[in-house]
N, C-alpha and C positions, 0 to 999 in steps of 0.2 A: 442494460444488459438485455439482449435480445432472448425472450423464451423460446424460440425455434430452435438455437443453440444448447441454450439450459436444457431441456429436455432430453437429452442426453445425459475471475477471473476477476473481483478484480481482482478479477482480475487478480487478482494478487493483490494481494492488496497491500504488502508490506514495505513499507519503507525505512532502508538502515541509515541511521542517523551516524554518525562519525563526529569525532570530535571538532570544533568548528579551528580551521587554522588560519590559511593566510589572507591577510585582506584584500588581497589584488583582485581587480574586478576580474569577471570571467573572460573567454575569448571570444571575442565577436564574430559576428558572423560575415560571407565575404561580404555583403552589403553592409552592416557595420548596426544593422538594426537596433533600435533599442526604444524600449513599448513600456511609453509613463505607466506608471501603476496611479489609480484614481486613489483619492486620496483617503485615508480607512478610516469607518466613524465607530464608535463604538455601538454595540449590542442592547438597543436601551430595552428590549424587552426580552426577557430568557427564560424560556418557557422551564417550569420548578418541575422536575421530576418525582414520580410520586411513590416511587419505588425504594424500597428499606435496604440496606446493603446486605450483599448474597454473601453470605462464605460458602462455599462449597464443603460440604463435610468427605471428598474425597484424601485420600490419603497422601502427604507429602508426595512428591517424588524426589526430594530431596536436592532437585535444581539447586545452586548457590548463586545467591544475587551477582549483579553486576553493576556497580555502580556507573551510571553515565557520567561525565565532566560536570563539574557543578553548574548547576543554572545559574544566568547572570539577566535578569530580567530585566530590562528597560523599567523607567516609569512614565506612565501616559499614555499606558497599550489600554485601557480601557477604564471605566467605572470600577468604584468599591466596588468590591465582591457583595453580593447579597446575599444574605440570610437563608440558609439552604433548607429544605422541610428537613421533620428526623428522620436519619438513616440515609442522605445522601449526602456525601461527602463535597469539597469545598472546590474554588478553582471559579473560573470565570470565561464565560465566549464571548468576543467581541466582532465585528464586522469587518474583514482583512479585504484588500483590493482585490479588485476584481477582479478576473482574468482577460486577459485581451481576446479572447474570442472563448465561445460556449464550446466544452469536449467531453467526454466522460471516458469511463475503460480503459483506461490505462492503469498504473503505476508511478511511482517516481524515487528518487535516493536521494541522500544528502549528502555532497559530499562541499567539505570546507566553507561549512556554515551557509550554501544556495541550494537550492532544491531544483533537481532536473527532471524534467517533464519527458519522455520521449511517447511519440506517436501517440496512438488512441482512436476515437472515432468523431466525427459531426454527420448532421444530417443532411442530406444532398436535397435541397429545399424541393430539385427537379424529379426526386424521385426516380431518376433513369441514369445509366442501368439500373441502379439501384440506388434505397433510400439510405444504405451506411455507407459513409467515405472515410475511407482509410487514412489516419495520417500520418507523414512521414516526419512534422518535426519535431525540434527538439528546442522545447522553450527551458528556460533559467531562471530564476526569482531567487532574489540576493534579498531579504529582509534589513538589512541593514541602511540600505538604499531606497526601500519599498519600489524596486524598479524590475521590470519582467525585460528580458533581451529575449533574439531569437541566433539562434548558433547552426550549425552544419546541419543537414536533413539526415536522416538514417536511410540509409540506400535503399530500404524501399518502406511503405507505409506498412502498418501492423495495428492492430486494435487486440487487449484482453494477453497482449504479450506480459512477462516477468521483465521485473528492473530490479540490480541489485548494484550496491556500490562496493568496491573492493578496491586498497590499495590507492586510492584514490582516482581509481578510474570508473564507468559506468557501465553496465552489461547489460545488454536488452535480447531476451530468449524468446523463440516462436512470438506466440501468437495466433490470432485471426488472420488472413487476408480473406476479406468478406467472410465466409465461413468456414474456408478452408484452416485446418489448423498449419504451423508451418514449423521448421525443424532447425531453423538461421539463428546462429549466435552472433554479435553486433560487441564491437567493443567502441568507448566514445571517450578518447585522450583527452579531457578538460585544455592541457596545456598548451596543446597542438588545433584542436577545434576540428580535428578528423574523426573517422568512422572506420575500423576495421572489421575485415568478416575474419571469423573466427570459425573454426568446427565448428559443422553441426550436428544437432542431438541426434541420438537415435532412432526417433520417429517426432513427428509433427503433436505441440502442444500447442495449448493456450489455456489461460483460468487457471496457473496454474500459480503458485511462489515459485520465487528467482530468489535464493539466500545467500551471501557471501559471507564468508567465514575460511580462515585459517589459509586462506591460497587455494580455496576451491568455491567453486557454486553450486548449490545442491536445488535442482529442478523438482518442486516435490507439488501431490496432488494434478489437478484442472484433467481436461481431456484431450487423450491420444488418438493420433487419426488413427484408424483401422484397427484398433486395440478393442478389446471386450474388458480389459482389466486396465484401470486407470490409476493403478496405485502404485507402480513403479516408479524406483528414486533414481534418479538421474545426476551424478556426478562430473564436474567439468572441472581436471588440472590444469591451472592456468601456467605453470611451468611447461606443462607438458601438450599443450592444446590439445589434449586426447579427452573424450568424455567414460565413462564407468556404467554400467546395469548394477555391479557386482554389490550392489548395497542392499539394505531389508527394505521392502518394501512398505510405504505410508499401508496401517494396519488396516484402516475405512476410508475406503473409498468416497471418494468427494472432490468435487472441483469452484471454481469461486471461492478458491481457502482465501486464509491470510497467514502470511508465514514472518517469524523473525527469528533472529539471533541475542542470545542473552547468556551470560556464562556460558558461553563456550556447547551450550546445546540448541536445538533447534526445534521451535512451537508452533504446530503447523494448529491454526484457530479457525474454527466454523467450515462453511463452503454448505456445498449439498448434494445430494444424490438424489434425485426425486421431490424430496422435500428440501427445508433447512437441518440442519443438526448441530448443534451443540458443543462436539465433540471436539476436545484437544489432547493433542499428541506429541510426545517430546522425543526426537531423537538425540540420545547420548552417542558422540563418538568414541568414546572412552572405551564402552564397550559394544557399540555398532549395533544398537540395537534402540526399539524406540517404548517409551513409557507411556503407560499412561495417565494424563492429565485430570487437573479438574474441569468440570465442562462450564461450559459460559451458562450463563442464567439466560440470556437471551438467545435462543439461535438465530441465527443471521448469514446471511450469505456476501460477497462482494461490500464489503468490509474495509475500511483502511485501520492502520494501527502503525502505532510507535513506542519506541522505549525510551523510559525517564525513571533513572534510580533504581533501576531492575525491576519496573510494575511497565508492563504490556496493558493499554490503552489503545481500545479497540472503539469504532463510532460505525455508523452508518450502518449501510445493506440494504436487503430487501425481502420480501415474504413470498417466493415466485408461487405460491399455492392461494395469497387473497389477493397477489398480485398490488402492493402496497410498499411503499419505502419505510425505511424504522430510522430511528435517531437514539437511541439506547448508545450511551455512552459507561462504557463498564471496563472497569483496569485488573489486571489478575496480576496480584504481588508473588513475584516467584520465588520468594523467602519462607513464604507459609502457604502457599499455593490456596490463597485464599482471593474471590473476586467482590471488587464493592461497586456501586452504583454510583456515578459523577451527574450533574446536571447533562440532560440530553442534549445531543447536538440542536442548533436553534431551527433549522433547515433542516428536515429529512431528506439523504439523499442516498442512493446506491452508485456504486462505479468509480466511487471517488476516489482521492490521490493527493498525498505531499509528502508532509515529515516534520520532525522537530529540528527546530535549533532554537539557541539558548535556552531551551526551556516551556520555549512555546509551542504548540502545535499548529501545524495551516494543514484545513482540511478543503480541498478545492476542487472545485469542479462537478462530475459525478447530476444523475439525473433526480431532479425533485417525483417523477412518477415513475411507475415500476415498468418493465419493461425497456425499450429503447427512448432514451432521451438523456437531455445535454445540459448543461448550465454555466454560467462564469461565475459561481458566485464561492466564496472565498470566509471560513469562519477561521476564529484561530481561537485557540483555548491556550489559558495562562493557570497555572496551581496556583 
């Protein structure tokens, strides 16, 4: 993540997990591409975290879990689990393939058990025009097959843009181009291997969540162009391809959230303003209004996160004030709105990007040092 920008995503860093359905590979792309995954070894060293698990003595907000499809976990994703110190709870990282080429700043969704990658950024080795290059595609990772394809490009490149899955289709909002934020909603037909433009927002985002829920997408957090107030929530009916202002606004201001979907309300996690902060927020639609949460023990900015059994599992980010990447791996159970400490990610990275399926998590990509920078590198965490 570029601090010329922060000074003012991931990104979004949320990705909505759906139930895994049909097993038909994905659609190819017109070249028919398709990019071996190296071969995944496990995690032989993982660094023991040494932190005692947090509850937050905030007060419920009374959230009701949501149970995900039950995990069906392979065997032979990695070594026995080790021995955890006291106070950090169980689970195991292992070393997943690699990506075919190094990216960071993006997003990605799940939809029918693959994880869709769209756009993001690499570094333009020439430096000219400039050191960020925008990407426009759209890679696929089928874990079943450990195999990465590449499918249709998104009409144009976007870096620090929201992904949400709905429906079974994929929605990619604003973004970066270069620095500019941008206001283009993208829709991506898995069955078809096309790209539609869809309305766009009412002003130019990026850094921001993209959540999908109930036949709408809710644009909440990151930075608006030419806005002094960055905390307007942005609503898109997808019956109605019309977008909304007309909702409350995210109460703290902050961009680089992370945002997900769990019973039926909406947890917008971390981000910054200046600094990191802490702070989580829960919109209820019930009554269109937002709660507040308990705060994360670590703050953290550009952040990814997933849900497993109604506990939000958040990893990564960055510290853009010592200018440093974190690996603090922390889950907030939203049944007692209580958060515990998991073994650290093994790789500190910010800007990262995947999601769960079955059960597992692929955390990918995203830069090992703070500021702008890129990686392939690929961890997956098993309960």
């Amino acid at each position: 993540m570029r601090r010329g920008l922060s000074a003012v995503l991931l990104v979004v860093a949320g990705a909505i997990s759906l139930a895994c359905g049909s097993t038909a590979p994905p659609a190819a792309s017109p070249t028919g591409a398709t990019l071996s995954a190296a071969t995944a070894s496990p995690q032989t060293s993982i660094p023991q975290a040494t932190r005692t698990a947090l509850a937050s003595s905030s007060q419920s907000p009374g959230a009701a879990a949501s149970a995900s499809p039950a995990a069906s976990l392979a065997s032979g994703c990695g070594p026995d689990p080790e021995p955890q110190p006291s106070g950090v709870a169980g689970g195991i990282w292992a070393s997943g393939s690699t990506l075919p080429k190094p990216f960071a700043e993006t997003t990605a969704a799940v939809i029918d058990c693959r994880i869709y990658i769209p756009g993001g950024l690499d570094i333009n080795p020439t430096g000219t025009p400039s050191r960020i290059r925008d990407l426009a595609s759209l890679l696929v990772y089928e874990p079943a097959a450990d195999a990465y394809r590449t499918l249709a490009d998104m009409p144009e490149g976007r870096n620090h843009a929201g992904a949400a899955a709905l429906d079974g289709q994929l929605y990619v909002s604003g973004g970066y181009l270069q620095t500019t934020a941008t206001r283009s909603l993208y829709r991506y037909d898995p069955s078809r291997n096309t790209w539609t433009t869809l309305a766009d927002m009412p002003g130019g985002r990026a850094a921001h969540a993209l959540i999908g829920f109930a036949g709408k997408l809710f644009a909440v957090g990151g930075v608006i162009r030419g806005e002094r107030d960055w905390t307007p929530m942005w609503v898109y009916d997808v019956a109605t391809d019309r977008w909304s202002a007309d909702y409350p606004a995210l109460p703290t201001q902050r961009e680089h959230v992370t945002g997900v979907e769990v019973g039926g309300r909406l947890y917008v996690i971390g981000g910054r303003y200046l600094s990191n902060v802490p702070t989580v927020e829960i919109y209820d639609p019930d009554v269109n209004a937002w709660i507040e949460g308990p705060n994360r023990p670590t703050p953290a900015s550009a952040m990814t996160a997933m849900v497993l059994d109604g506990v939000i599992h958040t990893t990564g980010g960055e510290d853009i004030n010592e200018l440093r990447t974190l690996g603090a791996h922390e889950a907030l159970d939203t049944a007692t709105s209580t958060w515990t400490a998991f073994a650290d990610l093994p790789t500190r990275r910010h800007g990262t990007f995947g999601g769960q399926v079955d059960g597992r998590w692929f955390v990918m990509g995203g830069g090992r040092a703070a500021d702008l920078a890129v990686s392939d590198i690929v961890e997956v965490w098993s309960p």
